[in-house]
C-alpha positions in Angstrom: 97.8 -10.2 4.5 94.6 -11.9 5.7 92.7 -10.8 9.1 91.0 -13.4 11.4 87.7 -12.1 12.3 85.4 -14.4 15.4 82.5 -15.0 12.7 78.9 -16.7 14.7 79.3 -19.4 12.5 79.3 -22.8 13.9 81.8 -25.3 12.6 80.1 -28.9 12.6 80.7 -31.0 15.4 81.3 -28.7 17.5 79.3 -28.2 20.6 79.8 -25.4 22.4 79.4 -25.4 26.2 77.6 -22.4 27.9 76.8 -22.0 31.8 74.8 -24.7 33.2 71.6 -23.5 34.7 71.7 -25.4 37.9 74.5 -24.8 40.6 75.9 -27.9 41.5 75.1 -29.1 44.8 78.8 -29.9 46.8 77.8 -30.7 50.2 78.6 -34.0 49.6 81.7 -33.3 49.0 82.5 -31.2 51.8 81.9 -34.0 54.3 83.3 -36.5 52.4 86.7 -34.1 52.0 86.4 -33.2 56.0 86.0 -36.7 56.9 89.1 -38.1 54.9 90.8 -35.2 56.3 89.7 -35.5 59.8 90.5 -39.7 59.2 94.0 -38.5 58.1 95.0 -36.1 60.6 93.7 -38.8 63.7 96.4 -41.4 62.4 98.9 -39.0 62.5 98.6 -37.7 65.4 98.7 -41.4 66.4 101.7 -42.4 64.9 103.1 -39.4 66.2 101.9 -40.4 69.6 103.4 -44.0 69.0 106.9 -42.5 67.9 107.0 -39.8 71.3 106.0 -42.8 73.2 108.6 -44.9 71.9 111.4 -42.6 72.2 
């Protein structure tokens, strides 16, 4: 029976990934995500408002 050892050989075409050096910057992405969710709650709060009125 034959053991698998992890060897540091590299196959070819392989890249491997390792951590990036810089930290992404996501404060971009916080406001756009709070402002699409901010968009989303106002609308339904309004429809709801539409269907309270309406009943």
């Amino acid at each position: 029976m034959e053991t698998q050892t992890n060897s540091p050989e590299k196959k070819k075409g392989h890249k491997q990934t390792g951590p990036q050096t810089e930290p992404e910057n996501l404060q971009g992405t916080f406001a756009a995500v709070l402002i699409v969710g901010g968009i989303i709650l106002l609308s339904w709060f309004g429809v709801f408002g539409l269907f309270l009125e309406r009943a």
